[in-house]
N, C-alpha and C positions, 0 to 999 in steps of 0.2 A: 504493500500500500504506500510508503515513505516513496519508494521510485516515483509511480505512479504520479502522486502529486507534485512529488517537483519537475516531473515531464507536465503535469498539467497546468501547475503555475507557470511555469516559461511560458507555456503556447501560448496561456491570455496574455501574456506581454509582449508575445512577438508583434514587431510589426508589418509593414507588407511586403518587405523584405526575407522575415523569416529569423529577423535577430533583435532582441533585446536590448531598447537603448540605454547606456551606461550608466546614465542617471536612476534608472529602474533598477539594474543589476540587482542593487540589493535587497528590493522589494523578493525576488522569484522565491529566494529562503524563507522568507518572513509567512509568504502569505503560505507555503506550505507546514511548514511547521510551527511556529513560535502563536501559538494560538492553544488553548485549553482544552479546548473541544477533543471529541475524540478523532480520529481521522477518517471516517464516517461524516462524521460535521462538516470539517474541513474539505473532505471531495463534496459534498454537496452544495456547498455556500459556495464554491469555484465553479460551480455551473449554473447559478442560479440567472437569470436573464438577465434581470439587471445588474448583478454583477459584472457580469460579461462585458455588458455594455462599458461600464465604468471604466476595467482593465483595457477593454479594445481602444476607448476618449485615450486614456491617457499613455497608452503604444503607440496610439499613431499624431499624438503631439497635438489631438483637436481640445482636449482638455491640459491647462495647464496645470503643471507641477509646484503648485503655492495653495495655501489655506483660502483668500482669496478666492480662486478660479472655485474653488470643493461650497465655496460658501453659497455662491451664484446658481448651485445646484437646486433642483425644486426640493427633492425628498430628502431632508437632514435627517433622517433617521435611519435612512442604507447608508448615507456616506458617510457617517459618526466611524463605524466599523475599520472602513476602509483609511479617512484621514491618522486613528491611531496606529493602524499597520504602514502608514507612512513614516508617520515622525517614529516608532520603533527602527523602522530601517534605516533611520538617518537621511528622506529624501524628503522631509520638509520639518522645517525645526522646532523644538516644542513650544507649545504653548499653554497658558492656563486656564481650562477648562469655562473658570466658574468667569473669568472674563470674558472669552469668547462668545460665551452663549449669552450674559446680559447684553452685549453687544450688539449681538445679533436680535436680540427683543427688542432695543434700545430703538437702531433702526428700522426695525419692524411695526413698532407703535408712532414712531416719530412719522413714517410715509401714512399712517392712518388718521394723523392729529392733524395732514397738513391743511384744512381748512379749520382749526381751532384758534378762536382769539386769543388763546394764549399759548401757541402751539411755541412761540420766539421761548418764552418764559420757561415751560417746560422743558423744551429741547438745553437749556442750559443749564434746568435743575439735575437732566439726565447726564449729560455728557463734562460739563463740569465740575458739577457735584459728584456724584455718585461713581460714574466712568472712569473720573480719573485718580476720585479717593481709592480702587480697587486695584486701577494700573500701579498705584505707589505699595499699596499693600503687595499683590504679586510680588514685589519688586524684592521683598524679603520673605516670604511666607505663601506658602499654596493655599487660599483659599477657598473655604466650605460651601457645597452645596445651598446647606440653608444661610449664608450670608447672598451669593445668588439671587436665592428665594427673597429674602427680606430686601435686599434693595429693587427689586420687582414690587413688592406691596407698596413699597414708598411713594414708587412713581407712580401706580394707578391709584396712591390713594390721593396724592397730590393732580391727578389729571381730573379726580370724582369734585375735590376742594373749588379747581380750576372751573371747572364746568358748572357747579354750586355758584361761583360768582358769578359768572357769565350770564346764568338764566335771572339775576337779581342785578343787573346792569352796571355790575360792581366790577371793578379794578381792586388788586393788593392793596396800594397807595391807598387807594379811598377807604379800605377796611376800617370799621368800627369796633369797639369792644362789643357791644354789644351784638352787632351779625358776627363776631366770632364765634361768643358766647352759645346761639343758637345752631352752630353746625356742631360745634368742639361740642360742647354740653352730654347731646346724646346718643354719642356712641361709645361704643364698649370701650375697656382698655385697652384694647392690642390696637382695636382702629384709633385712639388718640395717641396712643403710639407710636404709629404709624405717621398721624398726620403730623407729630413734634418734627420729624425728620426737617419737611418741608420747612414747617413755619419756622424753626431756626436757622436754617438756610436763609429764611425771607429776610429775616429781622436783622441777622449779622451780614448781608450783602446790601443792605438798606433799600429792600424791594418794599418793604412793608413796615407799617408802624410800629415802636414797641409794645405790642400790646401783653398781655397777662393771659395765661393759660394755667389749669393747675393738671401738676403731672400724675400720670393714671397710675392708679392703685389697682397692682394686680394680688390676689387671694393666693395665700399658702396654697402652695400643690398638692394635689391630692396623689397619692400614693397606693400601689399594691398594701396587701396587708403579709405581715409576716410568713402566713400560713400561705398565702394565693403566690408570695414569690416560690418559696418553696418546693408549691405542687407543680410550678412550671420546672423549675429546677429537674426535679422528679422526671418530668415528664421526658423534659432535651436529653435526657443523659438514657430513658431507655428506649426512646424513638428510634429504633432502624429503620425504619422506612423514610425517615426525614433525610435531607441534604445533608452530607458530615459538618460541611461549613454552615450551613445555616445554624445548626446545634452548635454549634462553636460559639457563633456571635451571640448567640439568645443566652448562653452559660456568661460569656464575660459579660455581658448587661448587666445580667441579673446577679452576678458575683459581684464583681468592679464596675457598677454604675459607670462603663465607659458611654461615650457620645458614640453614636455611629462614624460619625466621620474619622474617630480614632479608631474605634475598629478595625476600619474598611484600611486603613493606612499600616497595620502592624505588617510583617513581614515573618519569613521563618525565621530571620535571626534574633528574631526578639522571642522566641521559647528557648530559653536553657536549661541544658539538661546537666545538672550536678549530683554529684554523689545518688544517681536514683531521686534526687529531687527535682521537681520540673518548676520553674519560673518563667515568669513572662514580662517581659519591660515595659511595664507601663510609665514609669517614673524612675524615683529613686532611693532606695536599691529597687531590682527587681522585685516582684512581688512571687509569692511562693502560691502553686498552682496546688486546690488539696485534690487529693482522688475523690469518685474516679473519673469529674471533669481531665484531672491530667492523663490520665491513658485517651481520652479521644484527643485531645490537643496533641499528644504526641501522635497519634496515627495521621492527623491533619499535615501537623511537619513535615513525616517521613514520606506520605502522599508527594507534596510538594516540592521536597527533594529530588524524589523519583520523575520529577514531571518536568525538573529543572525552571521551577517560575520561583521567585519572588516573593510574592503575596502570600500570604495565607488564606485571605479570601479574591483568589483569583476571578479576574470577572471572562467575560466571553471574546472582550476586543483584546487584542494584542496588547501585554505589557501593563495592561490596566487593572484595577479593583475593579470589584462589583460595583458595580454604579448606588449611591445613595439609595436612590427611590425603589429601585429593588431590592434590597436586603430589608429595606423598611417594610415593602409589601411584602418580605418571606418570610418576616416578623410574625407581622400581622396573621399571616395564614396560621403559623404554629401559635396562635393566642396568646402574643406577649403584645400589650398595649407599651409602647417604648417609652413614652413620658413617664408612666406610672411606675414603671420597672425600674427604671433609672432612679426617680425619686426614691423610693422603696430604697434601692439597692444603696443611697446614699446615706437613708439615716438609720439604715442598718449596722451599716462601717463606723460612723459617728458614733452611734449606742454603744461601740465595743472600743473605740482604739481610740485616742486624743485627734481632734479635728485639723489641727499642723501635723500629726503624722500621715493619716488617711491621703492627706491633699499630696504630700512631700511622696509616696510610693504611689499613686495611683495618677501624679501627673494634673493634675485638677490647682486651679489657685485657692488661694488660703479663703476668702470670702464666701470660696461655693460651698465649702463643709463647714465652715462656722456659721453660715445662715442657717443649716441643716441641723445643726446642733440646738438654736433657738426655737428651730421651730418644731421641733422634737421637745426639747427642755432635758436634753443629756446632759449627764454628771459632767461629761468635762468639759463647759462651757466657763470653770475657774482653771482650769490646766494652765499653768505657769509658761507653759510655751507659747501658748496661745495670745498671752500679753504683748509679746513682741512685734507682733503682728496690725495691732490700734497703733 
């Protein structure tokens, strides 16, 4: 089957010549092997038509070889695939995700606004604001799916604000406390939330008057309960029929109150294996994995050793994690609610160990386990380490 495919990967690259141009070279490997899938997968997704089509564009040089030319494309959802097995091959260079795609929302909504009286307004709150706060972050740091997600709320919630004046014959400049009052007033927290974004944007680039807003008050999280973590616990650990990786992720949730998007980022060199005891890096030191969660993590490792990837939770596209939104939805199908799990799993760790050590091995800042200590009302909310911290 390995022959097979890298005879069948060249031929989609050949051009009408019959040879593979230089620049591709290093695609023919990639798109045959370096993929998760079984090799079953791999020969079918190589014949699929519109793959085909893809490999033939960019053989014979009618599609170019930039992010760019793949974006211009109609269906982002086949070329998603294909642009990762580029930048793995080294023929187009990497980029980051969570900005390319707001980007591409950005000028997506932007060609949608373009008869909106404040579409000027907007398009600067997007591409100034938000665009290029992401570009600087990038610049140190890979950013998360749900940061993505959130600066998307921002801007529809700032085009809903927009359009709110517009039908009241209002201008920013001309805002009143009081028409604030009446749009701000009654919506939930997450949408005043939302709209802080905008209005401090408005008030610090002096688009709009100082006006007063009070900041929303969100409710202690509500949480799994002891017992309901547990019975999922229970469950991940004797599921064989479930994903080995999916039971992976739902055990560190629900153990180590991890985020998803640390998760999806650990790697096989972050399970060590010491003296018969298995760790896993989450922070600092390693945290110690109990059984019999560490006999599946370990078979998870040796899987991926054997497969020679990376990840630990390898996803489908070349080189890549599981994508967010799907480990969320494979979450979901095995009944772990992620908010609730996470909370659970936080002031579980609080209840037992000083809230500056939980944060210090599990990688979390000190703020997120001492709020969790409060709102618990754990013994070690006097812990002498924890002073240092105010």
């Amino acid at each position: 089957m390995r022959c097979r495919l890298d005879d069948l990967a060249r031929e989609r690259l050949e051009d009408e010549t019959g040879a593979v141009r230089p620049e591709l070279e290093a695609l023919v490997p990639v798109l045959a092997r370096h993929y998760t899938g079984t090799p079953q997968a791999r020969w079918l997704w190589l014949r699929k038509p519109h793959v085909r089509a893809l490999l033939a564009a960019l053989a014979a040089g009618d599609l170019g070889l930039s992010h760019s030319a793949l974006d211009r494309l109609p269906n982002q959802k086949q070329v998603a695939h294909l642009r990762t097995m580029l930048v793995v091959a080294g023929c187009l260079p990497e980029i980051d995700s969570a900005v390319h795609s707001f980007e591409r929302f950005l000028d997506q909504r932007l060609a949608e606004l373009t008869d909106h009286p404040h579409e000027r307004l907007l398009r600067q709150f997007g591409a100034w604001h938000h665009l290029a706060k992401m570009r600087r972050k990038a610049q140190t740091q890979t950013l998360t799916p749900p940061a993505r997600n959130y600066a998307r709320w921002e801007f529809e919630r700032a085009v809903s604000f927009c359009t709110w004046l517009e039908e009241r014959d209002l201008t920013l400049r001309e805002l009143s406390q009081g028409a604030l009052d009446s749009r701000y007033g009654p919506l939930s927290a997450a949408g005043k939330q939302q709209l802080c974004g905008f209005l401090n944007w408005a008030v610090k680039t002096h688009r709009m008057p100082k006006l007063a807003w009070t900041r929303p008050k969100f409710r202690v999280g509500e949480a799994l309960t002891p017992q309901q973590r547990l019975d999922l616990l229970r469950a991940l650990l004797e599921d064989d029929e479930a994903a080995l990786a999916h039971r992976i992720a739902g055990c560190v949730l629900l153990l180590f109150a991890q985020p998803i998007t640390r998760i999806l980022r650990l790697r096989v060199d972050d399970v060590l294996d010491e003296d018969e005891q298995l760790y896993l890096r989450l922070g600092a030191p390693p945290t110690p994995v109990p059984k019999p969660f560490a006999d599946l993590l370990r078979r998870l490792a040796v899987l991926r050793i054997e497969q020679n990837v990376d990840w630990l939770l390898a996803g489908r596209s070349a080189g890549q994690p599981m994508s967010y939104e799907g480990l969320c939805r494979h979450l979901r199908t095995l009944g772990i609610p992620v908010r609730l799990a996470k909370t659970a799993a936080v002031r579980e760790l609080v209840l037992e160990v000083p809230a500056p050590v939980v944060a210090a091995a599990l990688g979390f800042h000190h703020t997120t386990t001492t709020r969790q200590v409060r709102n618990v009302g754990g013994g070690w909310s006097r812990y002498a380490a924890a002073r240092q911290w105010h």
